[in-house]
Backbone as a printed PyTorch tensor [residue, N CA C, xyz], in Angstrom:
tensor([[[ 12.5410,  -4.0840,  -1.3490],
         [ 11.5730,  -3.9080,  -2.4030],
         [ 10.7510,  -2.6530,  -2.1170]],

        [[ 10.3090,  -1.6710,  -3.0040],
         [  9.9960,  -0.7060,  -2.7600],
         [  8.5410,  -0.9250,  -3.1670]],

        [[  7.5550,  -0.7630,  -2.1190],
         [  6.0670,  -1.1080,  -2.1070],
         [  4.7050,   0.2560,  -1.8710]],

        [[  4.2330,   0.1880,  -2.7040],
         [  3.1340,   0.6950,  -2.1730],
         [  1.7970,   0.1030,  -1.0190]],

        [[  1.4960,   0.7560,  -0.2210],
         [  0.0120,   0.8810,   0.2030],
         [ -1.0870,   0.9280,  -0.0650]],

        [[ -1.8120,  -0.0670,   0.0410],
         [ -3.4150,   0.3280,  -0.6200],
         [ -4.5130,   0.5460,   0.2110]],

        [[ -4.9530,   1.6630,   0.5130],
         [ -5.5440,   2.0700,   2.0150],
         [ -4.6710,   3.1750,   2.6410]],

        [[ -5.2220,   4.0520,   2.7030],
         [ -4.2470,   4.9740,   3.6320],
         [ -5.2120,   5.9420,   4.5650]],

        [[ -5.8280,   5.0500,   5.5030],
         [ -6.3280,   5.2660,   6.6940],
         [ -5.2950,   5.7040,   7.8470]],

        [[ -4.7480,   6.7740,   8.1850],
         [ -3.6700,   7.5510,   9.1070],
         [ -4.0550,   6.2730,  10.5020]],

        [[ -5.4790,   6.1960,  10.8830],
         [ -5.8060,   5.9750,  11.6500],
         [ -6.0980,   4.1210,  12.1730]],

        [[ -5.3610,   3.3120,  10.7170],
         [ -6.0760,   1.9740,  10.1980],
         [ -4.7130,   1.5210,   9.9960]],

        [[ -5.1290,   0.1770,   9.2790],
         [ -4.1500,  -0.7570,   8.7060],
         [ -3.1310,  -0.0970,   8.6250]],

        [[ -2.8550,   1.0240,   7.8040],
         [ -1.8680,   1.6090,   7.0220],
         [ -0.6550,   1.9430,   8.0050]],

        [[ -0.8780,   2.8680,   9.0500],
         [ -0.2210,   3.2740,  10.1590],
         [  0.5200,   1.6840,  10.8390]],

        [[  0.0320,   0.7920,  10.7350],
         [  0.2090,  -0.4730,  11.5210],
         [  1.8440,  -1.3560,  10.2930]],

        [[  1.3440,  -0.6460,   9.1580],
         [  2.2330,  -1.0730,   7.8300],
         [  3.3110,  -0.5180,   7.8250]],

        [[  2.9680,   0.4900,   7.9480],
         [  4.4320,   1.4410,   7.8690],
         [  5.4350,   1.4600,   8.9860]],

        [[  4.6690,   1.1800,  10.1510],
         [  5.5650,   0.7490,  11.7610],
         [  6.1210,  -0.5890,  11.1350]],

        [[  5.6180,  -1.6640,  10.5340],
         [  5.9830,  -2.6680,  10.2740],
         [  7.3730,  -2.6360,   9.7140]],

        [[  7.1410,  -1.9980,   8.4270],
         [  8.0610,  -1.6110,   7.3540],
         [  9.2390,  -1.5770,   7.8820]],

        [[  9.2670,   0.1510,   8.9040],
         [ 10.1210,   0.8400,   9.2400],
         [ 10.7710,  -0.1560,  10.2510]],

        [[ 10.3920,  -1.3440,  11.3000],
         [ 10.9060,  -1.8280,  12.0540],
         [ 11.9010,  -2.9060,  11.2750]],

        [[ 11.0380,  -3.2880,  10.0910],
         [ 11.8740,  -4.6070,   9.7580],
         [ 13.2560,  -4.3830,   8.5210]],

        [[ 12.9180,  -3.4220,   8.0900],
         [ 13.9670,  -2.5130,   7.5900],
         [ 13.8020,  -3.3200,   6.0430]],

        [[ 13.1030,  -4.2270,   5.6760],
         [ 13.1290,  -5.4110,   4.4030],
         [ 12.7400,  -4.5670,   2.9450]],

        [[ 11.4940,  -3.6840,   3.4140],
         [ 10.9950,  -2.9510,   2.6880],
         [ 11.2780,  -1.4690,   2.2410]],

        [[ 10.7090,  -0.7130,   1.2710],
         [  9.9680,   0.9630,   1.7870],
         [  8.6800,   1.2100,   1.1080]],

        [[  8.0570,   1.7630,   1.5000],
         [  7.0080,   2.3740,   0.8390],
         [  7.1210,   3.2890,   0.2660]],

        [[  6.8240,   3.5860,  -1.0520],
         [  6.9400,   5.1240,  -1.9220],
         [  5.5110,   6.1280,  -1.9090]],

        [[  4.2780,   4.8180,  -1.8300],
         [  3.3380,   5.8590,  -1.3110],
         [  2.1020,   5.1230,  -1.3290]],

        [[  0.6830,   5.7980,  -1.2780],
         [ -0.2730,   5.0830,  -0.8120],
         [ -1.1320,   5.0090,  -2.1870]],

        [[ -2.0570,   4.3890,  -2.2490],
         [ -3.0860,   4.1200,  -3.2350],
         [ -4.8720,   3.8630,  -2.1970]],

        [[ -5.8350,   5.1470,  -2.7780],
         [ -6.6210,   4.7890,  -1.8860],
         [ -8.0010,   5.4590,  -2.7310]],

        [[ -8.9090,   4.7200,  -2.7490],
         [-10.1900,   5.3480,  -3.3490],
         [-11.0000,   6.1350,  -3.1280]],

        [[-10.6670,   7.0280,  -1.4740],
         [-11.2900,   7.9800,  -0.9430],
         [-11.1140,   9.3820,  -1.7010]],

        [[-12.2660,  10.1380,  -2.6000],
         [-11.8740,  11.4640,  -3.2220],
         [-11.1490,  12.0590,  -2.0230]],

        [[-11.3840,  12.7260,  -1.3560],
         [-11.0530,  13.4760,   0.1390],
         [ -9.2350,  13.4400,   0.2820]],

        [[ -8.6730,  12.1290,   0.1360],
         [ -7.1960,  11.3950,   0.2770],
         [ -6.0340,  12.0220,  -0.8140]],

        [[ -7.1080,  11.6480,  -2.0550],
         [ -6.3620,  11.8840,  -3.3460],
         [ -5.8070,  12.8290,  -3.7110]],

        [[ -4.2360,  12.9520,  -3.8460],
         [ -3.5580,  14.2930,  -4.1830],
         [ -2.8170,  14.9610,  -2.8230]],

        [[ -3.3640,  14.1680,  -1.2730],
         [ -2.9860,  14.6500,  -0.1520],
         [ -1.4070,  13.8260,   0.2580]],

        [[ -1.2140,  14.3430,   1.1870],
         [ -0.1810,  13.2760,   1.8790],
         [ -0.7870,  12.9790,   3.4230]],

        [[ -0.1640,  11.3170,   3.6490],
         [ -0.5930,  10.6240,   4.4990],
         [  0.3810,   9.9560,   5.4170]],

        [[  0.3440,  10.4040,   6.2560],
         [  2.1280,   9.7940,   7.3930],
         [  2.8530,   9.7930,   6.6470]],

        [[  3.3740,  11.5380,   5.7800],
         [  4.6050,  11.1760,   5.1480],
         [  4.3290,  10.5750,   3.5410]],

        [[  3.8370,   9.9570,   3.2170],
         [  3.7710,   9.6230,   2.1410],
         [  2.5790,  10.4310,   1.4170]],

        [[  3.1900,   9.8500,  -0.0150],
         [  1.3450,  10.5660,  -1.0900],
         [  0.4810,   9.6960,  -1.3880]],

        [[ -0.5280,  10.4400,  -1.4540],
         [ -1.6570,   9.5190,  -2.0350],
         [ -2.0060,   9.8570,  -3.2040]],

        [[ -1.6640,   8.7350,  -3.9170],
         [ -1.5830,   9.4070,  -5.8060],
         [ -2.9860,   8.7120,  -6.4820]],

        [[ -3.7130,   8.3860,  -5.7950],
         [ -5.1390,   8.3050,  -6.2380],
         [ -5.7270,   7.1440,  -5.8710]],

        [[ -6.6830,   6.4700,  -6.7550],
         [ -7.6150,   5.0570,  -6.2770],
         [ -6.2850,   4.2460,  -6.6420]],

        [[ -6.8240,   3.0140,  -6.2160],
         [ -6.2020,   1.2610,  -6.6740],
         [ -6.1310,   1.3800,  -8.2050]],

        [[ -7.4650,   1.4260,  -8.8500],
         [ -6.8970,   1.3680, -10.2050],
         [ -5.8130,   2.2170, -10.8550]],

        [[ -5.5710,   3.0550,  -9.8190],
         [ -4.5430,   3.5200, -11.0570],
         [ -2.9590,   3.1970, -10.4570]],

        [[ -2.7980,   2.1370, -10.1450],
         [ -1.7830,   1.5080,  -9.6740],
         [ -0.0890,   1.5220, -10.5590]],

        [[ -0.6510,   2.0250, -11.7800],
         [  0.1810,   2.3710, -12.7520],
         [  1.0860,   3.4360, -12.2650]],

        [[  0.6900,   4.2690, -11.4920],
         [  1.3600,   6.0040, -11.0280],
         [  2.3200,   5.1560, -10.2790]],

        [[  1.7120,   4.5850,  -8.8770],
         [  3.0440,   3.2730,  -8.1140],
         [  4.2530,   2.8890,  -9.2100]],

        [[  3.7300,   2.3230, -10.1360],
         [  4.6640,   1.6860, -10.6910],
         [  5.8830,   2.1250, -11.2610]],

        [[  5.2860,   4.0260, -11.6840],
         [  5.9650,   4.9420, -12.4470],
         [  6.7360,   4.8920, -11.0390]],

        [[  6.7020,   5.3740,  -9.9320],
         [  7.7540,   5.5250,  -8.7220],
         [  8.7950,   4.3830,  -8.4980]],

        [[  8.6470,   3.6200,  -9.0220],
         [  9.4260,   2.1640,  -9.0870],
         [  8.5390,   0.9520,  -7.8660]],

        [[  7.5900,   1.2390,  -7.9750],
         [  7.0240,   0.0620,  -6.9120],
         [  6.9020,  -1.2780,  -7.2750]],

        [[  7.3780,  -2.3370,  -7.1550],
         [  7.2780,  -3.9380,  -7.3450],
         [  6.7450,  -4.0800,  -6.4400]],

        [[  5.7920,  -3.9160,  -5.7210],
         [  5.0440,  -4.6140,  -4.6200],
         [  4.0530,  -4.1380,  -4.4060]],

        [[  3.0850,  -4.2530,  -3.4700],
         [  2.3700,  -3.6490,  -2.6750],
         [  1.5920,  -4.4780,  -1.3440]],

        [[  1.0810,  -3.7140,  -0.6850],
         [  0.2920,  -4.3960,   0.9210],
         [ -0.9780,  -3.9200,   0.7130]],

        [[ -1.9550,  -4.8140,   1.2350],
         [ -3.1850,  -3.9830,   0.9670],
         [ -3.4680,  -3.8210,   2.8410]],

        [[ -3.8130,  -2.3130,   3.4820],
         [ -4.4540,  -2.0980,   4.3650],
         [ -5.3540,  -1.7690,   4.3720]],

        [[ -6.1130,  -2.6980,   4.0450],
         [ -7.6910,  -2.7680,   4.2680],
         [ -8.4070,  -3.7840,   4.9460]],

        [[ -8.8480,  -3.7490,   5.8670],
         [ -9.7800,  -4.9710,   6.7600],
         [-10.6500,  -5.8640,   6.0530]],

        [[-11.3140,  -5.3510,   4.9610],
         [-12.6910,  -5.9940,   4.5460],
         [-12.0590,  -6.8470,   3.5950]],

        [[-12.6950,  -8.4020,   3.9780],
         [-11.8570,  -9.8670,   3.3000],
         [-12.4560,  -9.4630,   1.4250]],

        [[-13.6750,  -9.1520,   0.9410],
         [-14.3070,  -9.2010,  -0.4070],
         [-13.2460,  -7.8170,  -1.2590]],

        [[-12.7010,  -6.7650,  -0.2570],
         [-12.1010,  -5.6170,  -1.0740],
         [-10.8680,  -6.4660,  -0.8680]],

        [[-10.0250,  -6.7920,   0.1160],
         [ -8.5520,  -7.0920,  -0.3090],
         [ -8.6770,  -8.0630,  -1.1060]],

        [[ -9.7650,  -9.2670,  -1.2240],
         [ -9.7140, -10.2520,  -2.7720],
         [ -9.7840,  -9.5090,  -3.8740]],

        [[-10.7930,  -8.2950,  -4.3670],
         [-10.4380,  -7.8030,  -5.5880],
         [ -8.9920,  -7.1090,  -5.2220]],

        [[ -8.8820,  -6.2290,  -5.1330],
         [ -7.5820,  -5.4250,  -4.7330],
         [ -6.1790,  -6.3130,  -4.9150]],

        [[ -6.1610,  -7.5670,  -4.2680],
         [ -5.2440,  -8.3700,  -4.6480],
         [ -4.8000,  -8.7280,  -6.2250]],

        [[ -6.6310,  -9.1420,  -6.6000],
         [ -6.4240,  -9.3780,  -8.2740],
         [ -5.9600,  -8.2890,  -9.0610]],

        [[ -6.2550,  -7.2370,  -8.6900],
         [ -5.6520,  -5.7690,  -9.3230],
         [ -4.0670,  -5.5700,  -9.5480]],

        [[ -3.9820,  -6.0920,  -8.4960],
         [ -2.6840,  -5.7400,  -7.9620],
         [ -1.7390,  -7.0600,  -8.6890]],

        [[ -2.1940,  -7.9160,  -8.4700],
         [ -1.4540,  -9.4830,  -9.2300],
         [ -1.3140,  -8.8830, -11.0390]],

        [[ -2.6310,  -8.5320, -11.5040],
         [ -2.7090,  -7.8970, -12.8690],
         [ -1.9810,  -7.1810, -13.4050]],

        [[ -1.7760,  -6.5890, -12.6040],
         [ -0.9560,  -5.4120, -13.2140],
         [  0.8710,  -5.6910, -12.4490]],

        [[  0.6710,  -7.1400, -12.4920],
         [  2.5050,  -7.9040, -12.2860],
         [  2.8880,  -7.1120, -11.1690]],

        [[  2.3730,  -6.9540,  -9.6740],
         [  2.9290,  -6.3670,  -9.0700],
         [  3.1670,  -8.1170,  -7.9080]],

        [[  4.2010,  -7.7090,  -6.7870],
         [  4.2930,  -8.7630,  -5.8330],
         [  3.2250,  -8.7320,  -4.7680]],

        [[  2.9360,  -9.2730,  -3.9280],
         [  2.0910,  -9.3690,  -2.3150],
         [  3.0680,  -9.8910,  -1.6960]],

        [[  4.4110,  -9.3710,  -1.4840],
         [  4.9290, -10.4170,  -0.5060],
         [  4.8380,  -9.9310,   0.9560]],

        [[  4.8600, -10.8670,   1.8270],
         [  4.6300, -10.9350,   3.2050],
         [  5.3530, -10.5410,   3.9540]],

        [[  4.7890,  -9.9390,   4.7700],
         [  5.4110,  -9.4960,   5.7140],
         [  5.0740,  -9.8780,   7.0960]],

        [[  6.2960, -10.0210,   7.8700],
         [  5.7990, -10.5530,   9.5200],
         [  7.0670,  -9.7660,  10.1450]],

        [[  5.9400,  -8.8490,  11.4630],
         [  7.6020,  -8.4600,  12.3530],
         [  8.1920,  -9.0170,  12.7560]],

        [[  9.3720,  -8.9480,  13.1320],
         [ 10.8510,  -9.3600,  13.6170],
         [ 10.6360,  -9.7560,  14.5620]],

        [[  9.8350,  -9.4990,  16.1840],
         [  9.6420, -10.0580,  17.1800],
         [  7.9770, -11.0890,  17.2220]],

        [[  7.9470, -11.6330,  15.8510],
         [  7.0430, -12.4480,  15.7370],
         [  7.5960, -13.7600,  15.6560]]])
């Protein structure tokens, strides 16, 4: 399933997602989604950052059915989730291989 990122902290969650990804081979990521002006329009380990969460629509144009949210804070990944459910995308789970 080809998923986006929501959060693209080089230094955070995100980096921890994409090791995930790449180990378990289940997924890919096409690119990130992140609300930092600074991010937007850049690339991030390889991938782009095609703007905030709301516009989750650009993901979708890339073919994304999914997404992960890397973000720590429990009140942003509850909205972020609903965003993301809204606009018919998946949350499916992920766990590494030597878990």
């Amino acid at each position: 399933m080809k998923l986006v990122i929501v959060g693209a902290r080089a230094d955070g969650l995100a980096h921890g997602v994409l090791d995930l990804l790449a180990v378990s081979g289940e997924h890919e990521a096409v690119a990130f989604l992140d609300d930092t002006p600074a991010l937007q329009g850049t690339e991030v380990l390889g991938l782009p950052v095609l703007g905030p969460a709301a516009e989750i629509g650009r993901a979708q144009a890339l073919g994304a059915e999914g997404a992960v949210i890397a973000i720590g804070a429990p009140r942003a990944r509850e909205r972020l989730g609903a965003l993301i459910r809204d606009a018919g995308l998946g949350l499916p789970p992920l766990v590494h291989p030597s878990a």
